[in-house]
C-alpha positions as CSV (number, residue, x, y, z in Angstrom):
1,X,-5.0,20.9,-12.4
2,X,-3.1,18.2,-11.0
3,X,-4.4,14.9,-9.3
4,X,-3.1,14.8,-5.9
5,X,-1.5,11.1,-5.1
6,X,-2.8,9.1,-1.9
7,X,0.2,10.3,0.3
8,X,-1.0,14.0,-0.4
9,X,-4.4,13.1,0.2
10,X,-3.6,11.7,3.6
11,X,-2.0,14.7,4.7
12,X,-4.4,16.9,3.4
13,X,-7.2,15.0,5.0
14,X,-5.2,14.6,8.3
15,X,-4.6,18.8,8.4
16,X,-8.7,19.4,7.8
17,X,-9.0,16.8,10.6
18,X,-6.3,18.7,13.1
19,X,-8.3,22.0,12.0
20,X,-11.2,20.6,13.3
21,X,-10.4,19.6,16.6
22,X,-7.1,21.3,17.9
23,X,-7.7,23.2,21.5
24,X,-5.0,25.8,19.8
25,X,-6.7,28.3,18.1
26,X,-2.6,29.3,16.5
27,X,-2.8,24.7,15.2
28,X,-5.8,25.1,14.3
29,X,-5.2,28.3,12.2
30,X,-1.5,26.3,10.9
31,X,-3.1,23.5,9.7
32,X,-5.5,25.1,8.0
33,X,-3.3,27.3,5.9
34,X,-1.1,24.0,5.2
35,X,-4.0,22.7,3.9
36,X,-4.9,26.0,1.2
37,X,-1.1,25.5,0.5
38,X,-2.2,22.2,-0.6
39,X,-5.2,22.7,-2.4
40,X,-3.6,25.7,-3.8
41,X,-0.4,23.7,-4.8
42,X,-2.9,21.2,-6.8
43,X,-4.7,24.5,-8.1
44,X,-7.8,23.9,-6.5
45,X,-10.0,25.5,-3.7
46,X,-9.8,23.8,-0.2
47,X,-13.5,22.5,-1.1
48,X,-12.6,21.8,-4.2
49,X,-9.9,19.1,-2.7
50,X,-11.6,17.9,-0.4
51,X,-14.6,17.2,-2.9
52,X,-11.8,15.5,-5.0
53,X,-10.4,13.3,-1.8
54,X,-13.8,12.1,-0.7
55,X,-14.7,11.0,-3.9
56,X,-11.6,8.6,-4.2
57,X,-12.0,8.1,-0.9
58,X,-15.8,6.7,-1.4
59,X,-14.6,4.5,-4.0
60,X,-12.1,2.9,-2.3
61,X,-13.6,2.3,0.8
62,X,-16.1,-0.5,-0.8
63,X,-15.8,-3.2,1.4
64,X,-16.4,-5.5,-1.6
65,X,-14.0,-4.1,-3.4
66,X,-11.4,-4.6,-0.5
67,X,-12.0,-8.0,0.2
68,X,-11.7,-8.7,-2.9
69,X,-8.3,-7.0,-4.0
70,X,-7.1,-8.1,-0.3
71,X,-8.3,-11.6,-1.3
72,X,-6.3,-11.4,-4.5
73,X,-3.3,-10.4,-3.2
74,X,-3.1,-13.4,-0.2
75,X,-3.9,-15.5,-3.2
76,X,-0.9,-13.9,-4.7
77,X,1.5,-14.1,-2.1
78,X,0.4,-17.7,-1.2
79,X,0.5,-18.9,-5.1
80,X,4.4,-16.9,-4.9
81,X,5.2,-18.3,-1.7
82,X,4.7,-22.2,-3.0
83,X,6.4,-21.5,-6.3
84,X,9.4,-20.6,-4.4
85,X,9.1,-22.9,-1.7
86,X,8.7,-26.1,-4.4
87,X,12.1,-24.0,-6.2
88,X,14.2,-24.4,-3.0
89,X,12.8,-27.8,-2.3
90,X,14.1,-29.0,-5.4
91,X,17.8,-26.9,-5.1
92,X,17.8,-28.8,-1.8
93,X,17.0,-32.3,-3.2
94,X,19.5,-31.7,-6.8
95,X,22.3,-31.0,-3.9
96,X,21.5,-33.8,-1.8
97,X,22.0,-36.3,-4.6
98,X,25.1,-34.5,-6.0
99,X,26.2,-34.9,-2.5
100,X,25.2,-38.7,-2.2
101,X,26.7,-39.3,-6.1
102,X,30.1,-37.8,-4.9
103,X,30.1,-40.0,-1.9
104,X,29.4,-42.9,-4.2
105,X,26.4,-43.6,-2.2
106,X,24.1,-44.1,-4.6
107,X,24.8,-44.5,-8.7
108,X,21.6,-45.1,-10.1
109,X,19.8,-41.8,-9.3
């Protein structure tokens, strides 16, 4: 049986969903069978899947769990973004004194 990634999941969960509520009896009966296709791809039932997707689904949608990993990665990104803004900073200040040194500005730096 194979575990069906997030993308797949998605889709699948987006198909049940247009099942559910199309006016078209014809969408409703097209997303439905994309959706055994699926299931059936992953070797599983359609309840089967959808057992499987609400599961990951239930774990993921912690709110503690979000904040956190959402905290971590702004923590991340802003810990990234100063490493590589103090990086430039000093590219820009070694070039300004070889500039100033090959003026003969200033000798002593």
């Amino acid at each position: 049986m194979n575990s069906p990634n997030s993308e797949t999941q998605k889709r699948f969960s987006n198909l049940l969903e247009l099942a559910k509520r199309s006016k078209f009896k014809g969408e409703r009966n097209n997303a439905l069978s994309a959706a055994r296709r699926i299931a059936k791809k992953h070797g599983m039932t359609i309840k089967e899947f959808e057992k499987g997707t609400s599961k990951i689904k239930d774990t993921n949608s912690r709110p503690w769990s979000n904040k956190s990993r959402q905290k971590k990665e702004n923590i991340a990104n802003e810990l990234f973004k100063n490493i590589n803004d103090s990086y430039y900073e000093k590219e820009r200040w070694q070039r300004a004194v070889n500039s100033a040194k090959a003026r003969g500005l200033d000798e002593n730096i």
